[in-house]
N, C-alpha and C positions, 0 to 999 in steps of 0.2 A: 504494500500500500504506500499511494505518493508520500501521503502524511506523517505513515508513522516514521518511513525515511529520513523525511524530512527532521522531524523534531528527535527521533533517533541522535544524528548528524547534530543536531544544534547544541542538544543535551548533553552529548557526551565531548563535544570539542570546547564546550565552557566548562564543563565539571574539570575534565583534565587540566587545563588553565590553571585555575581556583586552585586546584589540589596541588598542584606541582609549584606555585606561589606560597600556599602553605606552607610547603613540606621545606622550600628555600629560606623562608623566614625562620621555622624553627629549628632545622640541623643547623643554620648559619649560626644564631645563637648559640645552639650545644659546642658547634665546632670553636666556636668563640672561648668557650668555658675550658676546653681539651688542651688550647694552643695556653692558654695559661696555665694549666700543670703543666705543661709540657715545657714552659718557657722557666719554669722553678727546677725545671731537670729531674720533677717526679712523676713522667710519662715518657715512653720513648717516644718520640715525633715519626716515627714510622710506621706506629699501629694508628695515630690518628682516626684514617679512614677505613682503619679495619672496623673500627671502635664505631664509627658515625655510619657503617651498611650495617653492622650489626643491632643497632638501636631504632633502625630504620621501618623494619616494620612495626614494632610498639608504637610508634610518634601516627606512623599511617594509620592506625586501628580508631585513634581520633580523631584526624583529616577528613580522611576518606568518606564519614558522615555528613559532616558538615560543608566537605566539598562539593557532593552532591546536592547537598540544599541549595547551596547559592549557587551552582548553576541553575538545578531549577528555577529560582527566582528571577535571574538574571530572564532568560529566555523566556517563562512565561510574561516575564511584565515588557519584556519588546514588543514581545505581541499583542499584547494590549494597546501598547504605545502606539506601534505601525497598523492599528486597524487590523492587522492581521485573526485576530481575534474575533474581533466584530463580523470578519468574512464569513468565518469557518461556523462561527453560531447562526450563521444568517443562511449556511449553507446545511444545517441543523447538524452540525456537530459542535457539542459543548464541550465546557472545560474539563467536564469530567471522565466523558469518551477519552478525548487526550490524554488525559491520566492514565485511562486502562492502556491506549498503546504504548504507552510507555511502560507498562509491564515487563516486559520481557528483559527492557534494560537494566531493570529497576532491580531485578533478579540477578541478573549478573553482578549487579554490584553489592547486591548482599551475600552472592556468592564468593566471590574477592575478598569483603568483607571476612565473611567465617574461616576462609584459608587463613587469611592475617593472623586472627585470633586464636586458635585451634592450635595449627602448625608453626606460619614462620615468626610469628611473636616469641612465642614461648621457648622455641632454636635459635633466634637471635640471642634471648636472653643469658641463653646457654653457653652458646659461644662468647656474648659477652662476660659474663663471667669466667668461664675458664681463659680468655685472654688477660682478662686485667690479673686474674692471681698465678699466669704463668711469667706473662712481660713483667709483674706484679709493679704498683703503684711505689715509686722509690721514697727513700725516708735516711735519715742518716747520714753517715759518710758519702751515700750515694749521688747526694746535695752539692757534694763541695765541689767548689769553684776552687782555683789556686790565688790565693789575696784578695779573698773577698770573705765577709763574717755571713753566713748562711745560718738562717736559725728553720728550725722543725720542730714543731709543737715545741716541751720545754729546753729544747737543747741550742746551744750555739755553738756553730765551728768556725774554725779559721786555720789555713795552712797556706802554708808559704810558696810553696810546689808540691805538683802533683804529676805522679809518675804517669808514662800514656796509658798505663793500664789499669789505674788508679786503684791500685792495687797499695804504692806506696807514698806515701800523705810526709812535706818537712816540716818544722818549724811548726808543731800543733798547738792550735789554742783550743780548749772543749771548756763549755759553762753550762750548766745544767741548773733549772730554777727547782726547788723545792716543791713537787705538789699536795704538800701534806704542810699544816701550820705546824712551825713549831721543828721543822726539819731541817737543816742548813741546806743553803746552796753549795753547788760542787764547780770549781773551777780546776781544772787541769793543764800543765805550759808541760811540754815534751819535746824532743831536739826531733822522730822521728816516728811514725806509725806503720804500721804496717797491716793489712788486709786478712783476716782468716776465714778462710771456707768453713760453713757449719752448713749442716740439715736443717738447720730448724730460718725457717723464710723470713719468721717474723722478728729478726732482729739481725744487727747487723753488730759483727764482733772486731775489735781490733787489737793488736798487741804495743804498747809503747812502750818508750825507751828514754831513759836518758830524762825524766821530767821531775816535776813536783805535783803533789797533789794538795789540795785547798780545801776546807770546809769553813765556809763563810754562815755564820748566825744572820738573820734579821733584825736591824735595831741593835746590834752590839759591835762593840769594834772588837770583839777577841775574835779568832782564827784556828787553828787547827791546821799546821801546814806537817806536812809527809813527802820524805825526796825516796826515788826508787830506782831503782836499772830497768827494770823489766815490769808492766802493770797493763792485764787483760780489761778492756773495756768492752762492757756489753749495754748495747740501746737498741729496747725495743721502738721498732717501726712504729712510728705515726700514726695511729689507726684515723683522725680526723681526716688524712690524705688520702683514703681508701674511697672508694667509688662507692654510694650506696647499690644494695640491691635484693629485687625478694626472691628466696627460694620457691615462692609459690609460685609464681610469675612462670618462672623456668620450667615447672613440670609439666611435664606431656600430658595431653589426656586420658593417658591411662592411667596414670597414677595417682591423676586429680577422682576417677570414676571408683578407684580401689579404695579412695581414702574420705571419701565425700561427707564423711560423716562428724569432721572435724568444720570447726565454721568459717576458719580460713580458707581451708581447702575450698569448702560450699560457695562462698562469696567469690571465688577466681572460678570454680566452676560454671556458676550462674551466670556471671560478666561473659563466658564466651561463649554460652550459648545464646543467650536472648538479645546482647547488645547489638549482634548486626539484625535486626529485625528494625533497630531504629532506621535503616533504611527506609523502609516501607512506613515509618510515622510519616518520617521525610518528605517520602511524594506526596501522602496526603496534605499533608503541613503546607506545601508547595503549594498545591492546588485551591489550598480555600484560602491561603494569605498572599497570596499574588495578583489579583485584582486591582489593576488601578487605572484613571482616566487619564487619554494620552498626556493633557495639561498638567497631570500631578506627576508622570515623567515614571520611569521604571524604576527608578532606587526610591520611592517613599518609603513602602513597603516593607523596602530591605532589611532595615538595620531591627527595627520590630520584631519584625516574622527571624529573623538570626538569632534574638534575643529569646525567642519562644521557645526555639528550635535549641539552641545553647541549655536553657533551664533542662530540658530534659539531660543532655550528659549531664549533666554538671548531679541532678536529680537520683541518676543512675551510680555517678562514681560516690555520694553521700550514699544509696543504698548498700553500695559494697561493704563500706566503712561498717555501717551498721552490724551488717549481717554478719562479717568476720568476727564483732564485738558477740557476739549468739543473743541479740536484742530483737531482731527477726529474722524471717525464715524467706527462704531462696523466690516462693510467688511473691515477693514483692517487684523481682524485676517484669515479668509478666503483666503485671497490674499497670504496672507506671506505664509500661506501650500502650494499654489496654485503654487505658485513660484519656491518654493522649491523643491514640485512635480516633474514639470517641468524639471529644473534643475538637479536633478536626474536621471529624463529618459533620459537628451540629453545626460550625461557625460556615461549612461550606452551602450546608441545606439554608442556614437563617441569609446567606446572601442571595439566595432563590426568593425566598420569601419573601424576605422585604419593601419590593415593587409590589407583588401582589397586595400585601398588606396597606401597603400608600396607598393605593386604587381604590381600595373596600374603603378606608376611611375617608378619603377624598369624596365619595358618592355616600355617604350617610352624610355627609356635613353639605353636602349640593342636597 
């Protein structure tokens, strides 16, 4: 059919627009966030973009909803604008017929949709994760610059030179602040350091030489100083530098199906099943908030009908919250589409209406 072609073609080369605009806005910013660890020297600058295709489908599973709204909007209110509108109902096809031709797209993209969230979310995830704690997030020694004071969480270093394998650290200065009251600080000055491989990831060990060691009180001018030849230092890794992330997120759906009876589990299971349904809130949302006269111009509507459309995720990612809390139970996501459904069709049926209603009151008052 010409029509459905047509609006097929219109639908789908605005949505991709929208979404692909999206998607540059907000990896831009994450990538933003990445190039600063990375410029502190606690990321390598080469998994970057491993890092921003891996998080890529989670960031989409939000998009991709709302990028389909605003192209519908966009497209049904040109045609309203361009009389196009006014042809096609004059030709007795309504807004609403158009809606149904656009079924079949509508489907594909809650099919898209459910891949996202099912499979390659929860694989990005995955991968995300096991990249960040193989490349793992640097902390420590890992820090140092040669002549520059590099601080991580409570430590500060300084070295004079640094071997290219940085393995060997001259001329060291280490300050460590107190995180307990009532605990001295630790200053450390050593003529040479040197690098020791351990198994354990989350700390970084080194052997000194040749220094003195310092225990500074707060509020007191007494000291505590100790000279040594040889003196092992251990600091654990940074955890504030660590990348957040949920285990829930990451599991496969089978594991979410075997374990469902936990409420975390429940609340990431629920989200992947019913949240691409908000697709189909979508077109209808589309259909009854897209009306407008060519003079009010195609974006009135828009920012509204976005805001409408928005309250639902927004509605959906609070029900998650909940449900994880075990405050309710998994048909609340079902309900909220259900709602909103609804909601959709009466404001689409009351704008049928309300000519006829003019009419009827118009002739009681004549």
């Amino acid at each position: 059919m010409i029509i459905r072609r047509y609006l097929v073609k219109q639908v789908l080369s605005t949505s991709v627009v929208v979404i692909s605009l999206l998607t540059l806005i907000m990896m831009g910013g994450r990538l933003i966030k990445y190039f600063g660890v990375a410029a502190q020297g606690r990321l390598d600058v080469g998994i970057l973009f491993n890092i921003i295709g891996y998080r890529l489908p989670e960031f989409l599973t939000l998009i991709l909803p709302l990028g389909f709204f605003i192209g519908l909007m966009l497209v049904f209110g040109r045609l309203y604008v361009d009389h196009e509108m006014a042809v096609l109902n004059g030709s007795g096809v309504s807004k609403t017929q158009l809606s149904r031709l656009l079924l079949p797209l509508t489907i594909v993209f809650l099919a898209v949709q459910a891949v996202l969230m099912i499979w390659l979310s929860p694989w990005g995830n995955r991968e995300f994760e096991t990249l960040t704690t193989t490349q793992a997030v640097r902390s420590g020694f890992d820090l140092v610059r040669p002549r520059e004071f590099i601080s991580s969480g409570p430590y500060t270093i300084y070295a004079g030179s640094l071997s290219d394998d940085r393995q060997n650290l001259k001329e060291v200065f280490f300050y460590q602040r107190a995180e307990k009251e009532g605990k001295p600080d630790v200053m450390i000055l050593a003529k040479e350091a040197i690098r020791v491989e351990t198994e354990d990831k989350g700390a970084s060990v080194v052997d000194l030489t040749q220094g003195r060691r310092y225990e500074i009180h707060e509020n007191s001018p007494k000291y505590t100083q100790t000279e040594f030849e040889s003196y092992r230092l251990r600091l654990e890794n940074d955890k504030e530098a660590k990348f957040e992330s949920s285990e829930v997120k990451a599991l496969p759906m089978s594991t979410l199906l075997r374990t469902y009876e936990d409420p975390v589990v429940a609340s990431e299971l629920g989200w992947r099943i019913f949240v691409p349904f908000s697709i189909i809130v979508a077109l209808m949302l589309a259909t009854a908030l897209s009306e407008v006269t060519p003079r009010q111009g195609r974006y009135l509507k828009l920012f509204p009908a976005l805001m409408i459309f928005a309250s639902l995720i927004v509605i959906l990612m609070a029900i998650k919250t909940r449900i994880s809390k075990d405050e309710i139970g998994v048909w609340a996501y079902p309900v909220i589409l259900i709602v909103y459904g609804i909601a959709a069709a009466t404001f689409s049926r009351k704008q049928k209406l309300a000519p006829k209603l003019k009419k009827r009151i118009e002739r009681v008052k004549s």
